[in-house]
N, C-alpha and C positions, 0 to 999 in steps of 0.2 A: 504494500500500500504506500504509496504514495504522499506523503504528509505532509502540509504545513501545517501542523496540528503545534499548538506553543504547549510547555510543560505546563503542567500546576504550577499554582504558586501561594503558598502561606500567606490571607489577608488579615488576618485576627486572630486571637489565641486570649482566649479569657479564662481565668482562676478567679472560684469560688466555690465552687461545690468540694466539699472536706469529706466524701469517700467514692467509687465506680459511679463513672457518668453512665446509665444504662438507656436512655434514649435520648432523641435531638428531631426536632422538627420545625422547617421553616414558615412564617408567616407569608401567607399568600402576595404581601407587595412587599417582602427582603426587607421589612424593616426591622423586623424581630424573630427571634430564633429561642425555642422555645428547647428546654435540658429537663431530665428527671435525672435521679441519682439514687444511691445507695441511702443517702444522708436525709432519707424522707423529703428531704425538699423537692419544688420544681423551681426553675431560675428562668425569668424573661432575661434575654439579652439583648439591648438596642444595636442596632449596625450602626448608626451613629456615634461616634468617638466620644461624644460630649456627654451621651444620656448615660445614666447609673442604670445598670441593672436592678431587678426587682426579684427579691426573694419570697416565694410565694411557700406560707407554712401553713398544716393543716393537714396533711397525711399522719400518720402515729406509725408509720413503718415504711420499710423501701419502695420508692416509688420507680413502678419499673417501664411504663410505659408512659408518653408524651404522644398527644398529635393536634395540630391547631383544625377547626374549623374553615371549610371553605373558603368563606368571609373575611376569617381572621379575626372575628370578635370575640370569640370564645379558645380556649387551652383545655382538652379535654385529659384529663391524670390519670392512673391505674395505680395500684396499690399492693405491698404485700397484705395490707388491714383490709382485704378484703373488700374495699370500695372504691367507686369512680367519682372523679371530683371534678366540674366544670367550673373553669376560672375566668375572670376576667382579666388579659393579660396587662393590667393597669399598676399604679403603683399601691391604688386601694387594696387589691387582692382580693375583689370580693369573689366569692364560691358559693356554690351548693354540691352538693355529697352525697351520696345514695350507695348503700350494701348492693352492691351485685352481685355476690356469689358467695359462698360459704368457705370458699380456700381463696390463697394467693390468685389475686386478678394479674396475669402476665401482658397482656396488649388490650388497647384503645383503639379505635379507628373509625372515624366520622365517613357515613356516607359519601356521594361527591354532591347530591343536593344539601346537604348538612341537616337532616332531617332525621337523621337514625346514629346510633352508636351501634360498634360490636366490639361483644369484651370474650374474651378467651383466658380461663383459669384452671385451676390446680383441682378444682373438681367434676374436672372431665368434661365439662360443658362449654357451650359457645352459647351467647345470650345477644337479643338485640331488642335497642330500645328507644323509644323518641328522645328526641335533645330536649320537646318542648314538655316541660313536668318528670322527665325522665319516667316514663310509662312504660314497665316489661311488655313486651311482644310475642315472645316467642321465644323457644330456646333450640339447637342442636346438640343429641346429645348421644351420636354413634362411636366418640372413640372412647378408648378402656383405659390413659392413660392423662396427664398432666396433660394440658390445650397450651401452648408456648404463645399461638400467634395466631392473630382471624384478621383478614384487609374482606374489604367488598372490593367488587372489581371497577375500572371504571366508569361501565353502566349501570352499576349499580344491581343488574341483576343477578351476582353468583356473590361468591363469600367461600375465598379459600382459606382450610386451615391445616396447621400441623402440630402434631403433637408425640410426644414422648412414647407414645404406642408404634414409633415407627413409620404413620401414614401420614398422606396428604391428602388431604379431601377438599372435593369441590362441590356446594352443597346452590341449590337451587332456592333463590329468598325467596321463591313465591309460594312454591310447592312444599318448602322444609324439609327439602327430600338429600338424600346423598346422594350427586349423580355419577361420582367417579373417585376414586381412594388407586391415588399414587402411592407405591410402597419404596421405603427405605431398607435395604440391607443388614448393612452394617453401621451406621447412627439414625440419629432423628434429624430434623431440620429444625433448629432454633428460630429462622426467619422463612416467612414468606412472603411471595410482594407479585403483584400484575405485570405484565410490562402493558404500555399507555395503550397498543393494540386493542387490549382485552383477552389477546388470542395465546397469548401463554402464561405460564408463570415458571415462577426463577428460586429455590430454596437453597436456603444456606444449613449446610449440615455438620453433625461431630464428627462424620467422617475425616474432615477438612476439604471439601468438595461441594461445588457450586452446579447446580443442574437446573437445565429449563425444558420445559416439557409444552408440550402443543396440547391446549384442552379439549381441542376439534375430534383429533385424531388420539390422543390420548401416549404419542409417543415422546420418547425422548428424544428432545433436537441437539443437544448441546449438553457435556461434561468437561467442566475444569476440575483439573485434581493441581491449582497450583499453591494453596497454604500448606504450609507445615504442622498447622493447630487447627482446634477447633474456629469454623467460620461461623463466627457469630450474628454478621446482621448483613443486608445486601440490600439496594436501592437501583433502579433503573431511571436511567437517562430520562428527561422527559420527552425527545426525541427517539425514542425505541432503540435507538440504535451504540448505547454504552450502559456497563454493568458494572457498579461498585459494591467491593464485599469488604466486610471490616470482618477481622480475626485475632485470636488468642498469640497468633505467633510475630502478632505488635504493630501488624501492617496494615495496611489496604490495599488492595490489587483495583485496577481500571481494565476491565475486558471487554476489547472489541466483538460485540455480536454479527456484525456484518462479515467480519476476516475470520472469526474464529478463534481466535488469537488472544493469549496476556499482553497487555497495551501498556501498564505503569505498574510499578509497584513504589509506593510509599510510605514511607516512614517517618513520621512523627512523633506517635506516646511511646513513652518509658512504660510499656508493659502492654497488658492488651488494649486492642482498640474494641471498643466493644459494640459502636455503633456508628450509623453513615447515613445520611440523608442528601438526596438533591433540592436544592432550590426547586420554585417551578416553574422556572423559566429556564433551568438546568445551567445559567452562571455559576453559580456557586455550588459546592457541596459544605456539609460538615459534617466533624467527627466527633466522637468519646471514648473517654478511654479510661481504665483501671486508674490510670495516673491522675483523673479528677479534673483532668483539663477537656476544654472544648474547643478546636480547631476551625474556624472557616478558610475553605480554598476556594481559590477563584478556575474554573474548570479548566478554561483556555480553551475549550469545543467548538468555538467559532468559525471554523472554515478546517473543513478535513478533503482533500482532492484523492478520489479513489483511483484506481487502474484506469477508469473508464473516461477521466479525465471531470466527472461531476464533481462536482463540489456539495458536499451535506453541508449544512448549516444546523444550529441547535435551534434552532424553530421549527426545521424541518421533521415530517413525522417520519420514520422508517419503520416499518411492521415486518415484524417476525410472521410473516405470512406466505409459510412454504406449503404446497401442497401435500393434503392430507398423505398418509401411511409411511414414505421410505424418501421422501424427496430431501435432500442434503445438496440442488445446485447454489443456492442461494447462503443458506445458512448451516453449515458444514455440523455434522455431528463431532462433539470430539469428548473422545474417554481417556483417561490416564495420560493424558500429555506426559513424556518423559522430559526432564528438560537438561542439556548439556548445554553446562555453561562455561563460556570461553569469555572471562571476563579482561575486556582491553582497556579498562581507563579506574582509578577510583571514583566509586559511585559519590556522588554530591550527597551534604546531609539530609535532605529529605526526602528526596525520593529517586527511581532509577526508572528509566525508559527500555520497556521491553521492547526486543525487535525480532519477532515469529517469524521461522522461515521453516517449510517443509525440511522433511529429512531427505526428500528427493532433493534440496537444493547444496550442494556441496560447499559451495561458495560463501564465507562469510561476508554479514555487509558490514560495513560500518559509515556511521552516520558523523555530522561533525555538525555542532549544535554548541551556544551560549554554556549548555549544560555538558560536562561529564556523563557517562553513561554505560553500561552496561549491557552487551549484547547476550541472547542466548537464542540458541537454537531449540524449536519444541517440537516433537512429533506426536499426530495426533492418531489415535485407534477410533475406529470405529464399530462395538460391535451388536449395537442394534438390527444397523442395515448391513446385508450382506449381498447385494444387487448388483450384478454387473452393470446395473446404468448407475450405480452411485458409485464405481468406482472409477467409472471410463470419466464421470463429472471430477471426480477428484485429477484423475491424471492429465482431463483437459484443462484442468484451471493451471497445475504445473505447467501446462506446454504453452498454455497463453501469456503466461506472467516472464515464463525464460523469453518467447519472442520479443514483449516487450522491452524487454533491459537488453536485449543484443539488438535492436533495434537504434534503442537509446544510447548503447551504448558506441556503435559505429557512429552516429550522429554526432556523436560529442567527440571522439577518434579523428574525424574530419574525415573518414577513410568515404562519407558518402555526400555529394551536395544536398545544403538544407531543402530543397525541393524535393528531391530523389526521395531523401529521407522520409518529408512531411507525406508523400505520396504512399511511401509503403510501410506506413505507421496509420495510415487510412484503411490501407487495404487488409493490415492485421485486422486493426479494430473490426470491421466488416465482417471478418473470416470467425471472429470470437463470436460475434453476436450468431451469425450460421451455428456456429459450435455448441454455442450454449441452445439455442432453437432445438438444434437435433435432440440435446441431451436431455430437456422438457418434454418434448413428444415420444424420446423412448420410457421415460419415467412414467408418464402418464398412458402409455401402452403398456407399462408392467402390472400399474394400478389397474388398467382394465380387466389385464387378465386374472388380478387377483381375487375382482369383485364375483368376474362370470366365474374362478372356482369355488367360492363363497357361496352362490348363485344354485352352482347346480351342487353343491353336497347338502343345501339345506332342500334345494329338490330331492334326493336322494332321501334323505332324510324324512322327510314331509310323509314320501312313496310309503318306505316301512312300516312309519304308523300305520299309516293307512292298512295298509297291508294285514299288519298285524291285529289290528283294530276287525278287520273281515275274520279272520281264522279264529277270533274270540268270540 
């Protein structure tokens, strides 16, 4: 890829919270940035340098969840005491408070019309309920273990959650129904979150592993295995197209969903990070962390130039919108990425720029950049899909990307005139777009044929009853 993409950059860094920052969420116009903590508090923060923060007290125990209101007029808190608090995020602090559940309330999360809450606790349940009187509704209550985390989606009509039973589930608000339970392996997923599509979601797990899964189709599109700890909390671009995780092993990773690829890795707190939030205009992120501190970065997502020579913009929407069952042209499945690192420069204090190349590519790049930086090489498995047209897509993206750089690369050589060049730097383009063309209609001829075998065994099937049903 292609990048004028600028690093991160450390805008703020406030102390005040005296034990684990455990969430962080932005005020809908960036003017305030709303923290819970270990320390029973929740902390308004101004982005203005001048204004004093506001300590807002009133929990009687760790307050584990934060999320502001559509609006921005209200700070909605979760609780290990068992209740939810809506504040006003003013200097009055004025609240109101309401038991929602019988154990530890673990996550908050306001509708996107701001007209409901849903709270997810320690007593196995998911609960949803009006902002206006706080009025119970309705509860979900299929998983067997602690509920970590409940979001609605962004229409509002789904409510995913996970929980320490090892599932994810995706439950129907109208119907109150369970329409689908992703399963965990080997940990739980501490976080879950939508990306702004609506069409997937992305969970952060103890395995140390980042997955996003297609709700349509129900597969998995995408595996990071790049922490070394527990991933504790994860946030998507509000542009679809970047994934931030914050984890135990003190970092945060920036992964490109478009390329596939680890994009930045940063480091900031003195111990774990434990949580990440975007802006929602996606300038900003912040973090927290075990260290008690709270970080604002400035994203620098402003202008990213792909292969194709497009330019994304963070306003622009991108959707994880690959075709249902095996398709990986667009948004590449990756499992266990290994990653070998051949480190050329010391990494800067805060953070290192990852630079993904296939293991088919031999060739190391390196980039030369304001910042020091760290290269590594990742290779990605895939073993969802096993499709000859998902691999011939994977080997054509290889042979598009080497014509490109020897393309570029004679151009820049002088060995070809800038005409010459421009003309058969056209003709590739051209030839990719063919390429990927074929590799969509072979996908979608695999998909046919997997429906008609779908098709006719449930014919088959159908038959025997039947059948069976006569001879009885």
């Amino acid at each position: 890829m292609t990048s004028a993409l600028s690093d991160p950059t450390l805008e703020r860094h406030f102390k005040g919270h005296r034990d684990t920052v455990t969430s962080v969420d932005f005020s809908c116009n960036m003017k305030q940035i709303a923290t819970g903590s270990m320390d029973s508090c929740v902390m308004i923060w101004n982005m203005k340098p001048q204004m004093r923060a506001y300590r807002l007290d009133g929990h009687k125990d760790a307050v584990t969840s934060v999320h502001f209101s559509p609006s921005g007029h209200l700070v909605a808190s979760a609780s290990r005491d068992k209740t939810v608090r809506l504040w006003v995020p003013s200097m009055k602090a004025e609240s109101t408070s309401f038991r929602a559940h019988t154990a530890t309330v673990r996550s908050v999360n306001f509708s996107g019309d701001g007209h409901t809450l849903v709270t997810a606790s320690d007593d196995k349940t998911i609960k949803v309920w009006t902002v206006h009187r706080q009025k119970f509704l309705f509860s979900l209550n299929q998983h067997i273990n602690w509920v970590r985390c409940a979001k609605f989606s962004p229409d509002d009509r789904l409510i995913a959650s996970s929980s320490d039973d090892k599932t994810i589930k995706l439950w129907d608000k109208n119907s109150r129904e369970c329409i689908h339970s992703f399963y965990e392996h080997a940990g739980y997923a501490n976080c879950v979150d939508f990306h702004p599509s609506g069409t997937c979601i992305a969970a952060a797990s103890t395995d140390n592993s980042v997955k996003v899964w297609d709700i349509r189709s129900h597969k998995m599109l995408q595996h990071y295995q790049v922490h070394s700890g527990v991933v504790n909390s994860l946030a998507f671009h509000p542009a679809g197209s970047f994934l931030i995780t914050a984890s135990s092993d003190s970092t945060m990773k920036i992964l490109d969903l478009v390329e596939g690829k680890l994009l930045y890795t940063l480091h900031g707190h003195q111990g774990s990070a434990t949580c990440v939030a975007f802006s929602r205009t996606g300038e900003y992120f912040s973090s927290g962390g075990s260290d008690e501190q709270v970080m604002v970065w400035k994203s620098n997502f402003d202008c990213v130039e792909g292969n194709d020579g497009v330019r994304l913009q963070h306003k622009t929407a991108v959707s994880l919108q690959a075709p249902p069952a095996s398709s990986t042209a667009r948004f590449p499945l990756n499992s266990h990425p290994s990653v070998l690192q051949s480190q050329t420069s010391e990494p800067p204090e805060h953070f290192h720029r990852q630079d993904s190349q296939s293991a088919a590519d031999t060739q190391s790049c390196s980039r030369s950049g304001s910042h020091s930086r760290a290269n590594h090489s990742h290779t990605y498995k895939n073993p969802g899909i096993s499709s000859s047209a998902t691999h011939r897509t994977q080997a054509q993206s290889l042979q598009q990307r080497s014509r490109r750089e020897q393309a570029q690369s004679h151009a820049s050589d002088g060995g070809v005139p800038p005409g010459l060049a421009n003309t058969l730097e056209h003709i590739i383009g051209q030839l990719d777009i063919l390429t990927q063309t074929v590799s969509i209609l072979e996908q979608r001829l695999t998909l046919t044929e997997d429906k008609l075998k779908e098709c006719l065994e449930n014919q088959m099937e159908i038959g025997l009853h039947l059948q069976r049903g006569e001879e009885a």
